[in-house]
C-alpha positions as CSV (number, residue, x, y, z in Angstrom):
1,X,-2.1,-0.5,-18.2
2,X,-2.2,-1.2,-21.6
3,X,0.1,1.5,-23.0
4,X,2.8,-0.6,-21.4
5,X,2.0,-4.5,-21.5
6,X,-1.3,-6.4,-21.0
7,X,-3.2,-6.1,-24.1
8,X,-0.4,-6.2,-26.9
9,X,3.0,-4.8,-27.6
10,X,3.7,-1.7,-25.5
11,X,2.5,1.8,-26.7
12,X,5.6,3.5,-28.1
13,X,6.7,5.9,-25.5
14,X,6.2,9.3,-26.7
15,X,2.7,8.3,-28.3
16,X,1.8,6.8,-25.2
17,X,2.9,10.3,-23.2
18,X,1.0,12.3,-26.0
19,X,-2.6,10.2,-25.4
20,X,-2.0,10.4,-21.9
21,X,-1.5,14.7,-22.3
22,X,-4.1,14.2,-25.2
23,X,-7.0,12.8,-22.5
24,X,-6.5,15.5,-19.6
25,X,-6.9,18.4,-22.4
26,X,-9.8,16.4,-22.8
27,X,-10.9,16.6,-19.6
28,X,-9.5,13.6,-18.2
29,X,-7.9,13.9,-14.3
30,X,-8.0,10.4,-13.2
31,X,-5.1,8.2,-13.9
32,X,-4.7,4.9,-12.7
33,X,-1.3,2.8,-12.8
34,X,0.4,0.6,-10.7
35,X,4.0,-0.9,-10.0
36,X,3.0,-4.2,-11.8
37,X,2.0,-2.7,-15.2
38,X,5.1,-3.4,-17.6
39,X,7.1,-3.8,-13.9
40,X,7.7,-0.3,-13.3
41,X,7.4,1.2,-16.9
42,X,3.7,2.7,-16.8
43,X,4.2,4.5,-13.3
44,X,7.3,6.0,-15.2
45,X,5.3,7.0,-18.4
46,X,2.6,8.2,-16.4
47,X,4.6,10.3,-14.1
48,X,6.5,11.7,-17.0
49,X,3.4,12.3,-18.9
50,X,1.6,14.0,-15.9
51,X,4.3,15.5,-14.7
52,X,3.2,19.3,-16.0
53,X,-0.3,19.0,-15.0
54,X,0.5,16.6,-11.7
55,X,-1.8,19.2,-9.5
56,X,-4.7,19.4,-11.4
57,X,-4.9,15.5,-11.9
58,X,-5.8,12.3,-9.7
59,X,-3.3,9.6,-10.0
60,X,-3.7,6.2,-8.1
61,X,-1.4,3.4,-8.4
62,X,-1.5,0.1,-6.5
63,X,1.6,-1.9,-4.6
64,X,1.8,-5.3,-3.4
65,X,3.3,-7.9,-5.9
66,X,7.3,-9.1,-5.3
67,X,9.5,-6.7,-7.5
68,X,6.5,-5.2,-9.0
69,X,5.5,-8.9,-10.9
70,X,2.6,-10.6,-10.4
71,X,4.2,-13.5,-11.4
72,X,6.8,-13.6,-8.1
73,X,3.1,-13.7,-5.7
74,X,2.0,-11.2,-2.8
75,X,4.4,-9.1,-0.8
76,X,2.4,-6.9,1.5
77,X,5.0,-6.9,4.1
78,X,5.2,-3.1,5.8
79,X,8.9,-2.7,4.8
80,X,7.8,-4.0,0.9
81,X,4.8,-0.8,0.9
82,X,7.0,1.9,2.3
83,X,9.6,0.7,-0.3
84,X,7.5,0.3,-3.1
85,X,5.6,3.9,-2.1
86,X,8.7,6.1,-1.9
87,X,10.4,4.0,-5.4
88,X,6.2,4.9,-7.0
89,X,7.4,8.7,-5.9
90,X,10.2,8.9,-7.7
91,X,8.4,7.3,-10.7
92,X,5.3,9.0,-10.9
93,X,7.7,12.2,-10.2
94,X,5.5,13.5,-7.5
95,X,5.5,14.2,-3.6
96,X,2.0,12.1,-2.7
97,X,0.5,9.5,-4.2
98,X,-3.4,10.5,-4.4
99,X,-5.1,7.1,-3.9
100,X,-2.6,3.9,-3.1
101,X,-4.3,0.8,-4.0
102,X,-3.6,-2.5,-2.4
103,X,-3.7,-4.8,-5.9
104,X,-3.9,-8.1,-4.6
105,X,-5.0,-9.3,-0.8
106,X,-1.7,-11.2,0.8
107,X,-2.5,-14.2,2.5
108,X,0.5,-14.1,4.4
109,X,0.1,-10.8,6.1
110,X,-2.8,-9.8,7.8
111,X,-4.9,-7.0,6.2
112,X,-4.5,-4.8,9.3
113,X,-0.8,-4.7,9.4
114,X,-1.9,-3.5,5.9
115,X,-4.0,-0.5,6.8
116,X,-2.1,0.2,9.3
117,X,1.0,0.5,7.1
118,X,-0.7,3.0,4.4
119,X,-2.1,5.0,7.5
120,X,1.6,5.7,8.8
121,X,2.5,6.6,5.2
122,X,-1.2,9.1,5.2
123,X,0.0,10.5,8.2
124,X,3.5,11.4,6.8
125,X,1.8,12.9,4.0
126,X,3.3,10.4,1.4
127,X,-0.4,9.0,0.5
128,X,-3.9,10.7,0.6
129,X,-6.4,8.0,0.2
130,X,-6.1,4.2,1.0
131,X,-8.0,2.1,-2.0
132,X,-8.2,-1.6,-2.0
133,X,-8.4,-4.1,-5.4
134,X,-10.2,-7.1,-5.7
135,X,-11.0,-7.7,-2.0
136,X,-13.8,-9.9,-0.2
137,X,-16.2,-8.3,1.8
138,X,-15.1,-9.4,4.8
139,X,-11.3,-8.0,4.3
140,X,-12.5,-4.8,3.7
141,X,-14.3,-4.2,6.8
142,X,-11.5,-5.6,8.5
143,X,-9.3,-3.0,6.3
144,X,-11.6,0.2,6.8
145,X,-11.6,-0.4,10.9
146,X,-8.0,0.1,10.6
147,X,-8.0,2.9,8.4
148,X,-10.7,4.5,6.6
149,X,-11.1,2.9,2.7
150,X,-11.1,4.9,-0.2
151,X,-12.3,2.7,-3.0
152,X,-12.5,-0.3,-3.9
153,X,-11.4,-1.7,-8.2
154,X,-12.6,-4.9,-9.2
155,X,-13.6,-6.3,-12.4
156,X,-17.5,-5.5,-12.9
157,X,-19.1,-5.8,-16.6
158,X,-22.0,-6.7,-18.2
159,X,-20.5,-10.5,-18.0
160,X,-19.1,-10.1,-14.6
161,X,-21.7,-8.9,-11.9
162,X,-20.6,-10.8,-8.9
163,X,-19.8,-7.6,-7.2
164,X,-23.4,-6.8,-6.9
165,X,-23.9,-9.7,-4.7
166,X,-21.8,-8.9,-1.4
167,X,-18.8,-6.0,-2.3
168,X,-21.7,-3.0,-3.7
169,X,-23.7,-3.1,-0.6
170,X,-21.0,-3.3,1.9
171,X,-19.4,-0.4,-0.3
172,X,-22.6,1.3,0.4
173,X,-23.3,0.6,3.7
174,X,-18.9,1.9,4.6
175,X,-19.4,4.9,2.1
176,X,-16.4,3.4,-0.5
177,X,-16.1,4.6,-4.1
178,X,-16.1,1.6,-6.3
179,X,-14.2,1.9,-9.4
180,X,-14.5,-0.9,-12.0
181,X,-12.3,-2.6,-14.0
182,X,-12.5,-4.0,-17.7
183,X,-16.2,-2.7,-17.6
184,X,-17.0,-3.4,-21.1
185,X,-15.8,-7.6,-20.6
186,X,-12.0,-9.0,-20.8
187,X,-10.3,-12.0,-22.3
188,X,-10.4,-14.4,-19.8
């Protein structure tokens, strides 16, 4: 995320493609992006960047902002994922996305059209693995009925444990990967 926006000016592109190379020669092989980061730009960067390596590396990238911005609110609707899966193709120049996040919960579409929406795209070999970001306990059990859940990202640092009240046991008790974000604190 922040090679393209987030935490300063964005990364000039060719540095940004040669840290990216630069960490899998180091052993690096999972690569996380989304639509949202820069709006498009760090699925590009990282698709172009992975592109020689794309089947020894894990790339996971997250749908479910309007246009890819945050800013324009939730669009979970089943026509916005398919669109926004087959456009994150394209840009992360590959024929499946590994694990598809769902970045944000929509509070206008119910979280088993949801699943059921990434399970059709599993099933057509478009996506692998289903992961969900910054979701409530009870939505994901309602998620992983519908479709087996991957992972889970949230925020979890030294400063912000409230994931060890409610989201790491029912992680544990479902069998989800967690996978934290901004583990070492962020600027509120």
């Amino acid at each position: 995320m922040g090679l393209s926006f987030g935490y300063g000016p964005a990364t000039e592109k060719q540095k940004a493609i040669s840290m990216i190379r630069a960490a899998f020669e180091r052993g690096v092989t999972f690569f996380d992006t989304a639509e949202a980061y820069g709006s498009y730009t760090n699925e590009e960067l990282v698709g172009e960047a992975l592109e020689p390596v794309r089947g020894k590396v894990v790339i996971a990238t997250k749908f479910g902002f309007e246009n890819g911005m945050p800013a324009q609110g939730t669009n979970s609707k089943p026509e916005r994922i398919r669109a926004g899966a087959e456009a994150a193709l394209k840009r992360l120049r590959s024929d499946v996305i590994d694990l598809f996040y769902h970045h944000r919960v929509d509070p206008n579409v119910p979280i088993e059209e949801v699943a059921v929406t990434v399970r059709d795209l599993i099933q057509e070999g478009k996506v692998k693995h289903f992961g969900m970001s910054e979701a409530g306990a009870a939505t994901i059990r309602r998620a992983h009925a519908v479709q087996p859940v991957t992972a889970l990202q949230s925020e979890y640092s030294l400063w912000w444990r409230e994931p060890e009240e409610e989201i790491l046991p029912t992680l544990e008790k479902l069998g989800i990967g967690f996978v934290p974000f901004s583990p070492l604190g962020k600027d509120s």
